[in-house]
C-alpha positions as CSV (number, residue, x, y, z in Angstrom):
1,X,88.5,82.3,70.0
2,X,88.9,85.9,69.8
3,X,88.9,87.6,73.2
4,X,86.4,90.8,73.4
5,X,89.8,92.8,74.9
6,X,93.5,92.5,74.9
7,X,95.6,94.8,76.8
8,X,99.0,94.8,75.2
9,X,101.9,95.4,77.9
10,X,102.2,93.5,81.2
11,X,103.9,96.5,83.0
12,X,102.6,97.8,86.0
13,X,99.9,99.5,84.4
14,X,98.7,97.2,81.9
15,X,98.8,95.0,85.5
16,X,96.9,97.8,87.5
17,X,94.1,97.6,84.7
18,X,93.7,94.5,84.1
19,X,93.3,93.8,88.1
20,X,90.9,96.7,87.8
21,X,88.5,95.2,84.8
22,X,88.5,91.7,87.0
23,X,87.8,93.7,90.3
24,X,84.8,95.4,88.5
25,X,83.3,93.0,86.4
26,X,84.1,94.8,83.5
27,X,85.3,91.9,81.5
28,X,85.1,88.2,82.5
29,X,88.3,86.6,83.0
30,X,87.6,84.1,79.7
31,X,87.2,87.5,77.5
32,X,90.7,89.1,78.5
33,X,94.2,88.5,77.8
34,X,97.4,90.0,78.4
35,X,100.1,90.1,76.3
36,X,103.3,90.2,77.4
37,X,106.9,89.6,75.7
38,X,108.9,88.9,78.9
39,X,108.9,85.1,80.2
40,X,109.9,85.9,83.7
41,X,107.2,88.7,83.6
42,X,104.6,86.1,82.2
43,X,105.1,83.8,85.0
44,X,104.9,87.2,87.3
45,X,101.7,87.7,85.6
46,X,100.1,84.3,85.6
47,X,100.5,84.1,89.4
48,X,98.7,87.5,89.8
49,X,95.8,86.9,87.4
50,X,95.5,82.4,87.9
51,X,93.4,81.2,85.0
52,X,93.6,84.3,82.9
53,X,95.5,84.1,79.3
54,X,99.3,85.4,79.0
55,X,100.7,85.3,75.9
56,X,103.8,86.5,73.9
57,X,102.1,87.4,70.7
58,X,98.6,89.2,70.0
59,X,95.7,86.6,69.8
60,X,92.5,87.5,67.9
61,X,90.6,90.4,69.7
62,X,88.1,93.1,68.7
63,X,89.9,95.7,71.1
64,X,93.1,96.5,72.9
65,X,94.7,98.4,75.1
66,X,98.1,99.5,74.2
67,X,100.4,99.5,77.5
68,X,103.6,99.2,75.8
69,X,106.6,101.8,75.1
70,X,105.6,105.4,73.4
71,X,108.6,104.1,70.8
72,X,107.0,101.1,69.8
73,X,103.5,102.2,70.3
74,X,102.6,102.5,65.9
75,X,104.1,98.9,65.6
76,X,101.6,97.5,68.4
77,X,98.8,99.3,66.9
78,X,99.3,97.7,64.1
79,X,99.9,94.6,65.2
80,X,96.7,94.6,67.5
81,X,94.6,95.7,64.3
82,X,96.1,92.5,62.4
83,X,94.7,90.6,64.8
84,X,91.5,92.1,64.3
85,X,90.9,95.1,66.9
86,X,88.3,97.4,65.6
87,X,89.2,99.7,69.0
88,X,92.1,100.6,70.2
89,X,93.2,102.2,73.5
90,X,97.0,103.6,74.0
91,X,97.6,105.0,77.4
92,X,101.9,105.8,76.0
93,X,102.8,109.6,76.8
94,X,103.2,111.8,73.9
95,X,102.2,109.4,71.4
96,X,98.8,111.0,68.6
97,X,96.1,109.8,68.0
98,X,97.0,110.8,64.3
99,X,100.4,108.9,64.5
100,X,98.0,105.8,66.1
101,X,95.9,106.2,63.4
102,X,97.9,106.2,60.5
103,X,99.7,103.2,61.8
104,X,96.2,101.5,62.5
105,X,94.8,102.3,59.1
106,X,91.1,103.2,58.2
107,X,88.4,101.9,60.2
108,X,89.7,101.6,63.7
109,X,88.4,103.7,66.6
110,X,91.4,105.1,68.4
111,X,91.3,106.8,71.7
112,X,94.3,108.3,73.6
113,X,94.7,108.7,77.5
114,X,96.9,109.9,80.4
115,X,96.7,108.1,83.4
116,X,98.8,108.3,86.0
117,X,100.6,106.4,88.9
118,X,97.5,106.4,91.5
119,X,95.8,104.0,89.0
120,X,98.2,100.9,90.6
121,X,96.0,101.2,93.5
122,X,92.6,101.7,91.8
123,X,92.9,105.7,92.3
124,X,94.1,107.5,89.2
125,X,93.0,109.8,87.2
126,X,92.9,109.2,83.6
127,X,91.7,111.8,81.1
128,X,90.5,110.4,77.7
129,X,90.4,112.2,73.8
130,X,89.2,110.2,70.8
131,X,90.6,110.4,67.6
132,X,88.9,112.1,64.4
133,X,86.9,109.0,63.5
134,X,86.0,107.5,67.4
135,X,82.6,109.0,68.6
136,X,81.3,108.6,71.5
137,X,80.6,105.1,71.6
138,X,84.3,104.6,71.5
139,X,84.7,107.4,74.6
140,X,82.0,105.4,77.0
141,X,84.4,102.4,76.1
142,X,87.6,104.0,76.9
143,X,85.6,105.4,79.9
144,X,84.8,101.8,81.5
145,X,88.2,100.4,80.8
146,X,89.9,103.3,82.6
147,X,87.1,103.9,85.2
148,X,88.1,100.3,86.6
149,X,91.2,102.2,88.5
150,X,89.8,105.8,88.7
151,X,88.4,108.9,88.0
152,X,88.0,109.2,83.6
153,X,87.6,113.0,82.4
154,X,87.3,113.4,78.5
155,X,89.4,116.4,77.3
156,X,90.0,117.4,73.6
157,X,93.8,116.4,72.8
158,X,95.5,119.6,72.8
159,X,94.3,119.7,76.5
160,X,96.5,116.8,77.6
161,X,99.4,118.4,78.1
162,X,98.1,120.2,80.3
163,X,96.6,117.1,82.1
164,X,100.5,115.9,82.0
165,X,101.2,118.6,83.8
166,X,98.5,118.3,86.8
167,X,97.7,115.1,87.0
168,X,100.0,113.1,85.4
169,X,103.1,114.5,87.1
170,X,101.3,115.7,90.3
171,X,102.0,112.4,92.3
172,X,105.4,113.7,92.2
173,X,104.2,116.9,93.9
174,X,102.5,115.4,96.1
175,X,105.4,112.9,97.4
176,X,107.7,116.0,97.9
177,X,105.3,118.0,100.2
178,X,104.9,114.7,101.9
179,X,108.5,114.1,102.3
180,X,109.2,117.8,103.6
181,X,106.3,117.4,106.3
182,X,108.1,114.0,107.2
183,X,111.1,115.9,107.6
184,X,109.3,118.4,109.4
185,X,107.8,116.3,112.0
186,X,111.7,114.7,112.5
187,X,112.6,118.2,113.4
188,X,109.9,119.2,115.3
189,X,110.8,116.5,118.0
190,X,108.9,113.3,116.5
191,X,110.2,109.5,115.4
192,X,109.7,109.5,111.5
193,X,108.3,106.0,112.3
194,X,105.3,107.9,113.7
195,X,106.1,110.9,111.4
196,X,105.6,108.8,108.0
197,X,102.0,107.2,108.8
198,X,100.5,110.5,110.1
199,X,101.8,112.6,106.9
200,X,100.4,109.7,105.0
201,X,96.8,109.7,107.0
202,X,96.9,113.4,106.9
203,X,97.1,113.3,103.2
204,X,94.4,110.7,102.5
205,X,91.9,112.6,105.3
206,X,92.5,115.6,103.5
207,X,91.8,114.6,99.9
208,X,88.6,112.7,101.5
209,X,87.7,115.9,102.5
210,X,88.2,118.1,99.3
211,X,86.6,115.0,97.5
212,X,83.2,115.5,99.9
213,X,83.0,119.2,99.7
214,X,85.0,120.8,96.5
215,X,85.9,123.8,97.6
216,X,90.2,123.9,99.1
217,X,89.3,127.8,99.8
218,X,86.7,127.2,102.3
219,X,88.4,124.0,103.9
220,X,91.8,125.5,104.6
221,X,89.8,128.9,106.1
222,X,87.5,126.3,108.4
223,X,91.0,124.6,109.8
224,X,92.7,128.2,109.8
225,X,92.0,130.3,113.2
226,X,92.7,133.8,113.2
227,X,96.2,134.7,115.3
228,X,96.7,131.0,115.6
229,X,99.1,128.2,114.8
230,X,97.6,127.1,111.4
231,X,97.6,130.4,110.3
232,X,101.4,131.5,111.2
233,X,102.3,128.4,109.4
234,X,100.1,129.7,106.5
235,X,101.8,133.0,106.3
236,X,105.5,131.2,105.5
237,X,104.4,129.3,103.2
238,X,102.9,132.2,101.0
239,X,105.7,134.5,102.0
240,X,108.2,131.4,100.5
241,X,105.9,131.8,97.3
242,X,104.7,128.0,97.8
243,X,101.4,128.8,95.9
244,X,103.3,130.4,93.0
245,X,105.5,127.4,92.9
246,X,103.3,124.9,92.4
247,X,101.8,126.6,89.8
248,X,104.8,127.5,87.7
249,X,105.5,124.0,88.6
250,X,102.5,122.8,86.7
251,X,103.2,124.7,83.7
252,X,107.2,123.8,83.3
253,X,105.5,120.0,83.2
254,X,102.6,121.0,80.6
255,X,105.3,122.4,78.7
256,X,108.0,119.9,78.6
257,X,105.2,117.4,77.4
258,X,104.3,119.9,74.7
259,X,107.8,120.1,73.4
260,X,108.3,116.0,73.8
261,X,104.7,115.4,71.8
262,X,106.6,118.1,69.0
């Protein structure tokens, strides 16, 4: 039989989407397969996903998803297109879609993304750039796969550095500020057993409520009284330059991923 999708790469992402296709009805089970070279990971994998395929080698599919190593990503293309993938998917950092091309040869739709780590619990954000070649057939494809464990944007290519940057390394970000408030609340006089679920909650109640209303300028001057406690906190923060260094932050990443995609 040849399954309608293959996602190549049993790794936690190739895991987070394939739970994600199944969760959404994207694909049914007896249309997807994993592939995965690891036999203690295929076991791993066939007690996540019962009745679903695992195999070591690339049965016959008409798309896949390349989860694998950026090194060995024009091998697996290749490989996937042997087996008779027409559309191919790579989420590797740094690898082209000319270099995915030119290993999958003429007449394959290729499509590149960058997700990042939120995806593992069904809230990433992907963005998505298609190949010269993949219209946008191949996009709305690449868009359903990846909208199984988050938001998709499409971007042109030379835009994903910058997505590196944002999105891609912003978890990071985000898990620093939450560790120094942690910290914070330690030395303000609380347990960090109590200090660790409320940064948490505050984090999640405040991205629920940028997510509602779009607009960070208007939220933080609704929580931020004048000559009050919000707003002395406020004032060290810009005085330490946090704003600036978030930014410059942002661009060091976009850069480094520029100079690794060289």
């Amino acid at each position: 039989m040849s399954f309608e999708l293959v996602v190549i790469g049993g790794g936690n992402m190739g895991a987070a989407l394939v739970g994600g296709l199944l969760d959404g009805g994207v694909v049914e089970r007896d249309a997807l397969a994993i592939v995965e070279p690891s036999p203690g990971r295929r076991a791993e994998l066939a007690g996540l996903f019962p009745d679903l395929t695992v195999v070591d080698e690339v049965p016959p599919c008409r798309s896949a998803v390349l989860a694998v190593k950026p090194h060995t990503v024009p091998a697996v293309a290749a490989g996937a297109v042997a087996a008779g993938a027409t559309r191919l998917l790579s989420v590797a950092a740094g690898v082209t879609t000319r270099a995915i091309s030119e290993a999958a040869g003429e007449g394959v739709a290729v499509v590149r993304a960058m997700p990042n780590t939120p995806a593992l619990v069904g809230q990433g954000v992907s963005a998505i750039a298609a190949a010269d070649g993949a219209g946008d057939a191949d996009l709305d494809w690449a868009d359903s796969v990846l909208g199984a464990v988050g938001l998709v944007v499409r971007v042109d290519e030379g835009q994903l550095d910058a997505v590196t940057g944002l999105t891609g390394s912003g978890p990071a970000y985000v898990f620093l500020i939450a560790e120094a408030l942690i910290d914070a609340g330690v030395l303000a006089g609380l347990p960090r057993d109590h200090a660790e679920p409320m940064v948490a909650q505050l984090l999640v109640g405040a991205a629920a409520l940028l997510e509602r209303d779009g607009d960070p300028a208007a939220l933080r001057a609704r929580v931020t009284s004048p000559g009050g406690t919000t707003a002395a906190g406020l004032r060290v923060l810009e005085e330490r330059a946090t704003r600036a260094a978030l930014i410059d932050a942002v661009q060091a990443a976009a850069e480094r991923s520029r100079e690794l995609g060289a």
